[in-house]
DSSP file (Angstrom, degrees, kcal/mol; ACC not computed):
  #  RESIDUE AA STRUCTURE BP1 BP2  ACC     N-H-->O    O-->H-N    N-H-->O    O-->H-N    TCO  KAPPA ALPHA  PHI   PSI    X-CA   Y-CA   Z-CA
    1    1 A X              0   0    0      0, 0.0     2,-0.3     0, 0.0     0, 0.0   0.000 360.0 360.0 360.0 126.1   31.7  107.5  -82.9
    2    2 A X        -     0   0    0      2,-0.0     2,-0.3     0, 0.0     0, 0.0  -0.995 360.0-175.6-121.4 140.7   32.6  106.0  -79.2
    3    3 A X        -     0   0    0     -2,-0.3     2,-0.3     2,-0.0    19,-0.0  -0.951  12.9-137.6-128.0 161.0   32.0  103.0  -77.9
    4    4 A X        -     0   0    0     -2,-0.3    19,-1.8     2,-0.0     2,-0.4  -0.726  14.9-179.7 -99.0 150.5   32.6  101.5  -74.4
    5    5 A X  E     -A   22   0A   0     -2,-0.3     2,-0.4    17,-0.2    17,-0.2  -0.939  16.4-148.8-140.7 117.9   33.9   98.3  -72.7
    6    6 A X  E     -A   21   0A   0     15,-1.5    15,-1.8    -2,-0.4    23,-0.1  -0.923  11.5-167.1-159.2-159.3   34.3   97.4  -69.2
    7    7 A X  E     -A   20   0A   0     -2,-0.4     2,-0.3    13,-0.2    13,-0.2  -0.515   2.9-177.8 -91.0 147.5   36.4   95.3  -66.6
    8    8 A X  E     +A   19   0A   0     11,-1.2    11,-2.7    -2,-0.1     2,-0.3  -0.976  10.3 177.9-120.6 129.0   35.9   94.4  -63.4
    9    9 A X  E     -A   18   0A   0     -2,-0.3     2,-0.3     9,-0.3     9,-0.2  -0.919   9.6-173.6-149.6 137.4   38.5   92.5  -61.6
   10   10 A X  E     +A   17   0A   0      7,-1.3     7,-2.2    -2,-0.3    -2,-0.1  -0.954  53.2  17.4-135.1 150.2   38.9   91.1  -57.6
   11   11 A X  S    S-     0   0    0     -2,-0.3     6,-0.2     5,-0.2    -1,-0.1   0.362  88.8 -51.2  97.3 124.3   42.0   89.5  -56.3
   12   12 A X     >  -     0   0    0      4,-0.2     4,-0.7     1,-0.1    -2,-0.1   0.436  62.9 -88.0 -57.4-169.1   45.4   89.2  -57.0
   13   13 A X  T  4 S+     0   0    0      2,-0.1    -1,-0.1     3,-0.1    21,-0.1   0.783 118.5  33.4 -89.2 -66.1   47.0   88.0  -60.3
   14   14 A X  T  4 S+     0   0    0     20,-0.1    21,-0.2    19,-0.1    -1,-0.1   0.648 135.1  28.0 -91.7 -23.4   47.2   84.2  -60.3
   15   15 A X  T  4 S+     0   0    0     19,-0.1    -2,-0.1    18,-0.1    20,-0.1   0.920  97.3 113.2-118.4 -44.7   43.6   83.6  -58.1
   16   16 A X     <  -     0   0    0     -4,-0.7    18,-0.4     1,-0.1     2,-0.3   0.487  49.4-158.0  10.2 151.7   41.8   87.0  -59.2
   17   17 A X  E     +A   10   0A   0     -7,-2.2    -7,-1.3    -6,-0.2     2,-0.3  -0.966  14.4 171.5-159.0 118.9   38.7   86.9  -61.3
   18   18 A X  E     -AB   9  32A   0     14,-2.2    14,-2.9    -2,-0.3     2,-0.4  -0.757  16.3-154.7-122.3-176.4   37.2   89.5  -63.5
   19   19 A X  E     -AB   8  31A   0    -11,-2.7   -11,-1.2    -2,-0.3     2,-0.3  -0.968   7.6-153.6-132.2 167.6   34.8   90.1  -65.9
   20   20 A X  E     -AB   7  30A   0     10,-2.4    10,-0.6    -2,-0.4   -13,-0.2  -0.801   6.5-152.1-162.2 142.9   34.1   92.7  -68.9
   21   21 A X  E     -A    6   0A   0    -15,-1.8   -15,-1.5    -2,-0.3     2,-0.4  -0.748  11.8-142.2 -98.6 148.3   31.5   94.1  -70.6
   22   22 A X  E     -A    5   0A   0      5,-2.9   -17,-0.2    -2,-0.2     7,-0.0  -0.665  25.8-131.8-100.2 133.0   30.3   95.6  -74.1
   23   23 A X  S    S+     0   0    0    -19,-1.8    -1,-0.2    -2,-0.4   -18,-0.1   0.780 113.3  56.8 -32.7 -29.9   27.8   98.8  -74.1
   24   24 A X  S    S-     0   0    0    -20,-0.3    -1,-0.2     3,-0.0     4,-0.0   0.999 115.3-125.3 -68.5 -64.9   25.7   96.6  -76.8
   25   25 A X  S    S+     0   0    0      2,-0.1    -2,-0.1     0, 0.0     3,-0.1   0.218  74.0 131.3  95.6   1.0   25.7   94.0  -74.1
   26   26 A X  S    S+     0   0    0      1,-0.2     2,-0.8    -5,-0.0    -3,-0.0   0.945  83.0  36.2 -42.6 -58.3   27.2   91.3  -76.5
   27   27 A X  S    S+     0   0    0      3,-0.0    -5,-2.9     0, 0.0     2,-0.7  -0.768  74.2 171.5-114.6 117.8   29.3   90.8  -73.7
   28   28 A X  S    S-     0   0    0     -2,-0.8    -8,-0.1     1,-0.3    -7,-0.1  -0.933  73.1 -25.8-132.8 144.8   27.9   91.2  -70.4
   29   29 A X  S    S-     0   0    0     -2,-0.7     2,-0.4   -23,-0.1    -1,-0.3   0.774  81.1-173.2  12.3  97.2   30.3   90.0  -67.2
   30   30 A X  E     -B   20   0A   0    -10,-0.6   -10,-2.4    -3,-0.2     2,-0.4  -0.858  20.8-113.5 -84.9 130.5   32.2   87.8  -69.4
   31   31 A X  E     +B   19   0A   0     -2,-0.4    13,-1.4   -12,-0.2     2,-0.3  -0.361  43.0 157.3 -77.7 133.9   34.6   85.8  -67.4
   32   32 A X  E     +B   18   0A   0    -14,-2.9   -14,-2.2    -2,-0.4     2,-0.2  -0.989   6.2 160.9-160.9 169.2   38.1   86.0  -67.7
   33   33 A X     >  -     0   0    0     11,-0.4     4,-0.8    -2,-0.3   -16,-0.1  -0.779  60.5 -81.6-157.5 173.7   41.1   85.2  -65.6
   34   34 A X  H >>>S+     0   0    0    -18,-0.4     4,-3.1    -2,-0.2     3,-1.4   0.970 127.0  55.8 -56.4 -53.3   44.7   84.5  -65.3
   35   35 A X  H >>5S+     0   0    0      1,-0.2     4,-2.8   -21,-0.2     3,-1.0   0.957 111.3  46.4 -40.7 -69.2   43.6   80.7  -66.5
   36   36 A X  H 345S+     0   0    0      1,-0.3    -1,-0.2     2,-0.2    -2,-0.1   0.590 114.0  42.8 -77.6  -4.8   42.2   82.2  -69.3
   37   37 A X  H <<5S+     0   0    0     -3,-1.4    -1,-0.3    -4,-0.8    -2,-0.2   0.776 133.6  15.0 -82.1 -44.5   44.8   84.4  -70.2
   38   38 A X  H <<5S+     0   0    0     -4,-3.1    -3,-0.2    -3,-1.0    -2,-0.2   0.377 131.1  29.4-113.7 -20.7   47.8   82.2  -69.8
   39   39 A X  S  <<S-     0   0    0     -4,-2.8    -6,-0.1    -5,-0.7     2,-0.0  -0.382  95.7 -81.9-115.1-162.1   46.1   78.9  -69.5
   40   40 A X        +     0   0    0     -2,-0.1     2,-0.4     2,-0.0    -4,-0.1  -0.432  68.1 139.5-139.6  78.1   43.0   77.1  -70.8
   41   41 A X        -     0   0    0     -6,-0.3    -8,-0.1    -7,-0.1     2,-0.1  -0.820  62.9 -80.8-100.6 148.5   40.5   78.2  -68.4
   42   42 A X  S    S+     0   0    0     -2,-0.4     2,-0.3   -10,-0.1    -6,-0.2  -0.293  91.2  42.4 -43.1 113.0   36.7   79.2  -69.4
   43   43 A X  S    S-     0   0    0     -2,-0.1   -11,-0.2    -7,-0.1     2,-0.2  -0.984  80.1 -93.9 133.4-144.6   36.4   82.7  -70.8
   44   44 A X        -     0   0    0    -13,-1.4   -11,-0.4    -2,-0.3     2,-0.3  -0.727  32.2-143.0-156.8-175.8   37.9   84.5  -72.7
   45   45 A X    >>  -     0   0    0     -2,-0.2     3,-1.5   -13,-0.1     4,-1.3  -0.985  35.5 -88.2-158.0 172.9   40.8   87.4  -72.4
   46   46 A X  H 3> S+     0   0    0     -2,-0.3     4,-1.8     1,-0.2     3,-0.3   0.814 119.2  47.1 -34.1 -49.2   42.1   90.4  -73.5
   47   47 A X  H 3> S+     0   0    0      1,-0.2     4,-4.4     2,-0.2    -1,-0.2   0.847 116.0  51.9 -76.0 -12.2   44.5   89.2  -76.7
   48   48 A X  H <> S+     0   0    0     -3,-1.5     4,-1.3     2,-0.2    -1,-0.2   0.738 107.9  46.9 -87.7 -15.2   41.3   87.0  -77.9
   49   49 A X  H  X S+     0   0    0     -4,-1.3     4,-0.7    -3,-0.3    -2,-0.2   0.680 113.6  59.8 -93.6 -24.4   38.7   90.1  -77.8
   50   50 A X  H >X S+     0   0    0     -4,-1.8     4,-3.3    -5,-0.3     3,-0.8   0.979 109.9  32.3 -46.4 -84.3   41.8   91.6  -79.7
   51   51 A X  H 3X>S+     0   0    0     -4,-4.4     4,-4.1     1,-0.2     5,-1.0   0.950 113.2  65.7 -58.9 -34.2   41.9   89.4  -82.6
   52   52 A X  H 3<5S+     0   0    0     -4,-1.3     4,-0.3    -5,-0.2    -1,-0.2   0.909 112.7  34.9 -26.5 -44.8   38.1   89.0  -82.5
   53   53 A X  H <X5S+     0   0    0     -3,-0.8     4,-4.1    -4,-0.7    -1,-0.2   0.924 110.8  56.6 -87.4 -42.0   37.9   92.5  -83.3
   54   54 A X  H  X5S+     0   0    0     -4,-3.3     4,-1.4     1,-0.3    -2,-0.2   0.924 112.1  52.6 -80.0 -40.5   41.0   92.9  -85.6
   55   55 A X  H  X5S+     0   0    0     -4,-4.1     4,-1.4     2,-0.2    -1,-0.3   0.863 113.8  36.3 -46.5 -37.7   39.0   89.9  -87.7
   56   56 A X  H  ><S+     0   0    0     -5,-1.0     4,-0.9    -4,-0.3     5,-0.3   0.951 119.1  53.5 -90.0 -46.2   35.6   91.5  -88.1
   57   57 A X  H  X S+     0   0    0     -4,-4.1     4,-1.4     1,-0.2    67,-0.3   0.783 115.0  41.5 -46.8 -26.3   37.4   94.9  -88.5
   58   58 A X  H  X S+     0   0    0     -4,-1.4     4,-4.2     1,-0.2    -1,-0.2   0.868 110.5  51.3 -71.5 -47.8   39.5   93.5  -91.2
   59   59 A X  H  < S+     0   0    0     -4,-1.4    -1,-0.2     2,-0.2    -2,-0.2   0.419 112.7  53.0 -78.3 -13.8   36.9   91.3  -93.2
   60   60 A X  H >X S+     0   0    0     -4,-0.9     3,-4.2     2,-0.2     4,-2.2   0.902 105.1  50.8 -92.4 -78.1   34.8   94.4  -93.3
   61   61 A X  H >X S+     0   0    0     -4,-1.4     3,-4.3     1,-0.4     4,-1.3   0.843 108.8  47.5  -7.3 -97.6   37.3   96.3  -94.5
   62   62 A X  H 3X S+     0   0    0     -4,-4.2     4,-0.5     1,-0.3    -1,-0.4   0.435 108.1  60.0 -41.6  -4.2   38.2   94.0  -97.5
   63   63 A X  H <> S+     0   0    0     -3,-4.2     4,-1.4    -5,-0.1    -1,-0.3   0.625 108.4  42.0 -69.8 -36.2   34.5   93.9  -98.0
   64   64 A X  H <X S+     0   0    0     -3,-4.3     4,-2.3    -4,-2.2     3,-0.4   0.988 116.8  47.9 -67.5 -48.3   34.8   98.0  -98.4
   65   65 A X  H  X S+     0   0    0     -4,-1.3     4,-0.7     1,-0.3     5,-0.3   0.989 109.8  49.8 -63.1 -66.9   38.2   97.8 -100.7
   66   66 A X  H  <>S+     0   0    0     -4,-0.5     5,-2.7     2,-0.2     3,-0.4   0.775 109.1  58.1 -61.5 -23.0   36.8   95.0 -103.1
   67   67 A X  H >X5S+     0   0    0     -4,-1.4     3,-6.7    -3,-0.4     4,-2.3   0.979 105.6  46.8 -23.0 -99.3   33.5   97.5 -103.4
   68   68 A X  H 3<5S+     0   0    0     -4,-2.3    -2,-0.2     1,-0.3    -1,-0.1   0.334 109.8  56.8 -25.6 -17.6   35.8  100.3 -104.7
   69   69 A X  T 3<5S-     0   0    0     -4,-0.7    -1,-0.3    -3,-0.4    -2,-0.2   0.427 120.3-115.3 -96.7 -31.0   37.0   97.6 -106.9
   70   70 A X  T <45S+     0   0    0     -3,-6.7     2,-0.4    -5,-0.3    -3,-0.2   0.718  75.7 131.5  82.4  43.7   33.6   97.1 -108.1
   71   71 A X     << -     0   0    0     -5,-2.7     2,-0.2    -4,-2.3    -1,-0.2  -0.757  40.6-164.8-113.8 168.2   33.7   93.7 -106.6
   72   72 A X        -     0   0    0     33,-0.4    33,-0.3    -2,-0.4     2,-0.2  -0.892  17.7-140.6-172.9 130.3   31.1   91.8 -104.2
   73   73 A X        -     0   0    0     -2,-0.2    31,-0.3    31,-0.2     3,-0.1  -0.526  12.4-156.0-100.7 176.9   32.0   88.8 -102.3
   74   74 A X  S    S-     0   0    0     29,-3.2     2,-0.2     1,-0.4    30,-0.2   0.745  83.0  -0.1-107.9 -20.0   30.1   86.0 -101.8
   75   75 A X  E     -C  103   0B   0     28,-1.9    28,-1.9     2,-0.0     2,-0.5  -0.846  54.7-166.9-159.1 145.0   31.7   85.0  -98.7
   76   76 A X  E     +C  102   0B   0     26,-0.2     2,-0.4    -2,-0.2    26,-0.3  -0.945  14.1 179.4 -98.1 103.8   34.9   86.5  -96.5
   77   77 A X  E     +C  101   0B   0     24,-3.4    24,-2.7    -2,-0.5     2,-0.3  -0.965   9.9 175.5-118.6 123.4   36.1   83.9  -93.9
   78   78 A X  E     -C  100   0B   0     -2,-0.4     2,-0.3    22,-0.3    22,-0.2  -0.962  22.7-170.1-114.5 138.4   39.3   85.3  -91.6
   79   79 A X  E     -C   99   0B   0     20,-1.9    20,-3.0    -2,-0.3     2,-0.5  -0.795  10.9-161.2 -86.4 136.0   41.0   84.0  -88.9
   80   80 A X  E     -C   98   0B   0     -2,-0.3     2,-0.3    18,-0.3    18,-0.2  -0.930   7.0-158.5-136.5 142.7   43.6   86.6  -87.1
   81   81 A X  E     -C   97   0B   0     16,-0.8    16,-4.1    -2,-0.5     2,-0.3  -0.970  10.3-159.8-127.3  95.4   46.2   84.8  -85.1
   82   82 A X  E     -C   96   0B   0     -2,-0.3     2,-0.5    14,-0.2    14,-0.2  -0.753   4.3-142.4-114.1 163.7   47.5   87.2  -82.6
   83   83 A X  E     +C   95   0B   0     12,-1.3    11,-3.0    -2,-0.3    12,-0.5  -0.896  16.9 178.7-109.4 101.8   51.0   86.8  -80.7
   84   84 A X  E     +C   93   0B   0     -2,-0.5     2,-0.3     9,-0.2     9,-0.2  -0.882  17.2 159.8-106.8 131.4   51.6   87.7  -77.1
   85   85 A X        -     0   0    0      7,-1.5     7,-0.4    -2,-0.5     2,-0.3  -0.984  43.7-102.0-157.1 139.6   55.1   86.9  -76.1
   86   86 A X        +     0   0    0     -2,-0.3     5,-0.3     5,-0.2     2,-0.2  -0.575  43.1 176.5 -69.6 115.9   57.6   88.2  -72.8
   87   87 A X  B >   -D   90   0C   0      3,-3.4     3,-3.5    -2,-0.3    -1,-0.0  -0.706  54.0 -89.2-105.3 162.4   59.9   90.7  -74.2
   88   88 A X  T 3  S+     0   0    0      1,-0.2     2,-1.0    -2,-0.2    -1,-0.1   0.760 134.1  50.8 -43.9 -81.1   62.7   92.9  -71.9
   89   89 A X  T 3  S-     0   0    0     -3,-0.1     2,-0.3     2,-0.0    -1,-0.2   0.250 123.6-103.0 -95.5   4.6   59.4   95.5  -71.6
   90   90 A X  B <  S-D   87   0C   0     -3,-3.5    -3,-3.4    -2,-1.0     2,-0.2  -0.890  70.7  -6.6 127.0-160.7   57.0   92.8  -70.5
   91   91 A X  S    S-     0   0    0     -2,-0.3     2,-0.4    -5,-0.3    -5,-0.2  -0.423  81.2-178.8 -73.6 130.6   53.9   90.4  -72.0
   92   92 A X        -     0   0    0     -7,-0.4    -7,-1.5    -2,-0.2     2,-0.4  -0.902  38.8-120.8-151.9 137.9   53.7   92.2  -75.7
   93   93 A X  E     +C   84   0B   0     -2,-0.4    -9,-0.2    -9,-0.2     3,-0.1  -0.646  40.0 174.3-113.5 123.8   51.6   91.7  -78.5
   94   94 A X  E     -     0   0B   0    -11,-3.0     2,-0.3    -2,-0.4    -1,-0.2   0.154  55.1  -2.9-112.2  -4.1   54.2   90.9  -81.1
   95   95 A X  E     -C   83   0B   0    -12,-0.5   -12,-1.3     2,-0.0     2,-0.4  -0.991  46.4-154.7-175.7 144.3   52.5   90.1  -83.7
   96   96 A X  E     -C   82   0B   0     -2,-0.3     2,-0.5   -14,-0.2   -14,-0.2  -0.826  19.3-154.6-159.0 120.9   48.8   89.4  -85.5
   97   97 A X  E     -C   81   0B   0    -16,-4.1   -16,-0.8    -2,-0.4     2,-0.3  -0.854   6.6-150.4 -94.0 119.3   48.6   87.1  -88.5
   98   98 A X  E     +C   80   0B   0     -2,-0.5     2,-0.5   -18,-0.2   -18,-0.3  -0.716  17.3 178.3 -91.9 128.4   45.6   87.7  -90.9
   99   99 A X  E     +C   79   0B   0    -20,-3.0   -20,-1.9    -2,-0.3     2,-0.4  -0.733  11.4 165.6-129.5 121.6   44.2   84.5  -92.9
  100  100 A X  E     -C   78   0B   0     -2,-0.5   -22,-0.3   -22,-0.2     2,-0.2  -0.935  21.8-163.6-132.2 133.7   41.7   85.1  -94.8
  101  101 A X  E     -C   77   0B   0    -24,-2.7   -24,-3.4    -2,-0.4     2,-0.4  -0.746  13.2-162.0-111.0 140.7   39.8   83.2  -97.7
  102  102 A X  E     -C   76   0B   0    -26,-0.3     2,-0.6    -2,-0.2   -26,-0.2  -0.933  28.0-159.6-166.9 137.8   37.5   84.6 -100.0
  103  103 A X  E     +C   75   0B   0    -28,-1.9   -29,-3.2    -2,-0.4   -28,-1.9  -0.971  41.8 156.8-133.6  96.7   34.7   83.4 -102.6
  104  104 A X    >   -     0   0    0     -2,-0.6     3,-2.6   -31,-0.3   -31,-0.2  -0.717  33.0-141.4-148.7  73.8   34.9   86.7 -104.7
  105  105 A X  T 3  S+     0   0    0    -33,-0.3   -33,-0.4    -2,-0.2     3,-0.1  -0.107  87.9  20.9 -55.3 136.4   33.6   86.3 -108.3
  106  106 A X  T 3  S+     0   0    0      1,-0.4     2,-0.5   -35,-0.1    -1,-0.2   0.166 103.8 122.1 116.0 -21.9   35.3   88.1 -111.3
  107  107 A X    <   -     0   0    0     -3,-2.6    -1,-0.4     4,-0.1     2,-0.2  -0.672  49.2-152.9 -84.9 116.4   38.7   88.3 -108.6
  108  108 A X     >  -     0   0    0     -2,-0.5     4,-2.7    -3,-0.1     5,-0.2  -0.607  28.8-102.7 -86.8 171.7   41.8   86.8 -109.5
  109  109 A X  H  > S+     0   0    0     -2,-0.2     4,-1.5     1,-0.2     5,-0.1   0.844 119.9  41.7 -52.7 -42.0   44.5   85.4 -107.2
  110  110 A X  H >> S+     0   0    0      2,-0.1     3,-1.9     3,-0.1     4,-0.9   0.994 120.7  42.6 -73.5 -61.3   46.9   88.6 -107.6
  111  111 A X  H >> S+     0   0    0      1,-0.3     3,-4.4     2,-0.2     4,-2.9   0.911 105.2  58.8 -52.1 -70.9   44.1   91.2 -107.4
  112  112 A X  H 3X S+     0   0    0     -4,-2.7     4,-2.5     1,-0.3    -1,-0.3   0.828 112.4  45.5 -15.4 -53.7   42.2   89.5 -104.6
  113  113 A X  H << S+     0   0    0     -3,-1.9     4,-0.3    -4,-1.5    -1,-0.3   0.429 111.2  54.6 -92.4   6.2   46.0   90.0 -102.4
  114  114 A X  H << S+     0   0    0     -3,-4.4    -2,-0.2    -4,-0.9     3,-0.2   0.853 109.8  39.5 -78.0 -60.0   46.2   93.3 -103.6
  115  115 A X  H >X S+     0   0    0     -4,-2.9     4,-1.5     1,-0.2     3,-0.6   0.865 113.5  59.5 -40.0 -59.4   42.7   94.5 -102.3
  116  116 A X  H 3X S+     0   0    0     -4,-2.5     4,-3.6     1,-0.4    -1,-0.2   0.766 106.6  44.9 -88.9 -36.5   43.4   92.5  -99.1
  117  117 A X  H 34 S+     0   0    0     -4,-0.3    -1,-0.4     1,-0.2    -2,-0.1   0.130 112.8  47.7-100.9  43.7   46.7   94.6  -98.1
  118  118 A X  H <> S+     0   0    0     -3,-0.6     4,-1.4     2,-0.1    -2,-0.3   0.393 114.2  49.6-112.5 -46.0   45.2   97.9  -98.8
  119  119 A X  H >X S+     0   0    0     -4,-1.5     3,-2.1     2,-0.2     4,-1.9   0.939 114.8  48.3 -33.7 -75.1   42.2   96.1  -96.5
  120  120 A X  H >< S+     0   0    0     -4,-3.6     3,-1.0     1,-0.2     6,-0.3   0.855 113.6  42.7 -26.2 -96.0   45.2   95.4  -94.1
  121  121 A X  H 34 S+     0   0    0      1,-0.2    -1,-0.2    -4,-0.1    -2,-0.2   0.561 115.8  50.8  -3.1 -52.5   46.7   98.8  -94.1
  122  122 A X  H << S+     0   0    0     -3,-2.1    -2,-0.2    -4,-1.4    -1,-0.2   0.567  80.2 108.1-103.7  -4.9   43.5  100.4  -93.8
  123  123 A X    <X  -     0   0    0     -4,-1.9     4,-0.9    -3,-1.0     3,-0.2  -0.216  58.0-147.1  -0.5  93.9   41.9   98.6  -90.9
  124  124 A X  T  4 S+     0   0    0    -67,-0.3    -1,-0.1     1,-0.2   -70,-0.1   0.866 100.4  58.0 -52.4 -30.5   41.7  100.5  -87.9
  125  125 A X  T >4 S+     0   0    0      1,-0.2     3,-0.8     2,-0.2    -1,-0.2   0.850 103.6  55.9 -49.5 -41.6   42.1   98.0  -85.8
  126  126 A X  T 34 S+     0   0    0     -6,-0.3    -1,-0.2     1,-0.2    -2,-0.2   0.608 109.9  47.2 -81.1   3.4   45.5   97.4  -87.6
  127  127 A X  T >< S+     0   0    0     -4,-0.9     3,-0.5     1,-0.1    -1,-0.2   0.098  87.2  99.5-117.4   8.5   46.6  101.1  -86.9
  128  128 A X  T <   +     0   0    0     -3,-0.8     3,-0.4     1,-0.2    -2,-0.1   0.642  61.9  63.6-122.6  41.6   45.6  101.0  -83.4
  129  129 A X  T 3  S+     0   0    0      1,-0.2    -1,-0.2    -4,-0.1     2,-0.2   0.279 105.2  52.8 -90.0   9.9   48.8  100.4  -81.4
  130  130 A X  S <  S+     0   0    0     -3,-0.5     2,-0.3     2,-0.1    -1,-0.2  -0.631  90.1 113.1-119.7  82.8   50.1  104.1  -82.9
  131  131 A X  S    S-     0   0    0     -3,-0.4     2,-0.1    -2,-0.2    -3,-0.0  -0.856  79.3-104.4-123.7 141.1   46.8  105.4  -81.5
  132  132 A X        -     0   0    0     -2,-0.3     2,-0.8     1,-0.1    -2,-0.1  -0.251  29.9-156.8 -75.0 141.0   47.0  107.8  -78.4
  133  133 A X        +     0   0    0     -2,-0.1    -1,-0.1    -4,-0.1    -4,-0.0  -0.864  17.3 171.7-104.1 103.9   46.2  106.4  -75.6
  134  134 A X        +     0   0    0     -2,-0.8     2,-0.2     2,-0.0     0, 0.0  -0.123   6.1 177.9-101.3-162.5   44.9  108.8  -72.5
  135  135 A X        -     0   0    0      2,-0.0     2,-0.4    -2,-0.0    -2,-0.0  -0.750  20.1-150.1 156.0 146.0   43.5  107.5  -69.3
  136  136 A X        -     0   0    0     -2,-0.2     2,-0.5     2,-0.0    -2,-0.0  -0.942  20.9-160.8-136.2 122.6   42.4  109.1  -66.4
  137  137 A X        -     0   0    0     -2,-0.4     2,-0.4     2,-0.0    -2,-0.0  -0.754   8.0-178.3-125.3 162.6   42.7  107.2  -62.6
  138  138 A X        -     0   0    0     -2,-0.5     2,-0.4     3,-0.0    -2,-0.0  -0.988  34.8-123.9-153.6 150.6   41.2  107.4  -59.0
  139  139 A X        -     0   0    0     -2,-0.4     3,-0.2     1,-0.1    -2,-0.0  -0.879  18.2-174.6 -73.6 101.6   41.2  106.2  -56.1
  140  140 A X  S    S+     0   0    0     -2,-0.4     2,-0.2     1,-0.3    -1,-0.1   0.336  85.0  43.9-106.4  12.0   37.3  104.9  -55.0
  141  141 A X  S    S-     0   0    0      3,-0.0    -1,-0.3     0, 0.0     3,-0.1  -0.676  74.8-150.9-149.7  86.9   39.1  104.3  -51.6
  142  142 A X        -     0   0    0     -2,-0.2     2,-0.2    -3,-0.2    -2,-0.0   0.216  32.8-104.3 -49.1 171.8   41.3  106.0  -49.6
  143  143 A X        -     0   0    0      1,-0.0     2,-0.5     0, 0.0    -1,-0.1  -0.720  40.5-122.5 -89.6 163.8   43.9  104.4  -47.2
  144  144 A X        -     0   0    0     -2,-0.2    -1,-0.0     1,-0.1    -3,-0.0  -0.863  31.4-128.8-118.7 104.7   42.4  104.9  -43.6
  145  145 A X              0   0    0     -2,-0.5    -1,-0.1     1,-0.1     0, 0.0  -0.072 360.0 360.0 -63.2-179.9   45.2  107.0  -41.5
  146  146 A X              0   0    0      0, 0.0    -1,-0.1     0, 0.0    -2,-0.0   0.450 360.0 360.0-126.0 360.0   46.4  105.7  -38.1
């Protein structure tokens, strides 16, 4: 399975404006910005489309694990709380905090946080910063000699 996302950006850094978009079309030019990245400007940004994802990837998950379990919830609510913070190598995502609540008949308290960090573990989302990353760039404009 591949899916696609993407950005479009004009403008420098601080004044710059982009958008990005989902193949589904869930997201289609969605704004986002320096404001929205570092401030609390309209739109959205990279580290929030992050946790977005690492929550519904998660909660899915633990939906799969409590399966296997012979378990069936009635409702999965998580919030992922991710952490971007300037280290010596730059802005770095330091961190994502999972909390997530559960209405899971038949689950006790210990079992319930067992399932949830094999969920954790087995997340893709939560295994992909050691995924290879490739990338391929161009120029759609040369510089104009003199």
């Amino acid at each position: 399975m591949k899916r696609t996302a993407s950005a479009h950006w004009a403008g420098d850094l601080k004044s710059g404006k982009g958008s990005v978009s989902t193949q589904s079309g869930v997201l289609s030019k969605t704004q986002y910005s320096f404001s929205t990245r570092f401030e609390n400007g309209v739109g959205t940004n990279p580290e929030e489309l992050i946790a977005a994802a690492h929550a519904g990837c998660f909660t899915m998950a633990l939906s799969a694990e409590l399966g296997k379990a012979g378990l069936t919830a009635n409702a999965l609510d998580t919030e992922a709380t991710l952490t971007l913070e300037k280290t010596d190598a730059g802005f770095t995502i330091t961190a994502v905090h999972l909390g997530v609540t559960g209405d899971v008949p038949g689950a006790d308290e210990a079992r319930f946080v067992e399932i949830a960090t094999a969920a954790k573990k087995g997340c893709p989302v939560s295994r992909v910063l050691n995924a290879t990353i490739t990338m391929d760039a161009k120029l759609t404009s040369l510089p104009k000699l003199v």
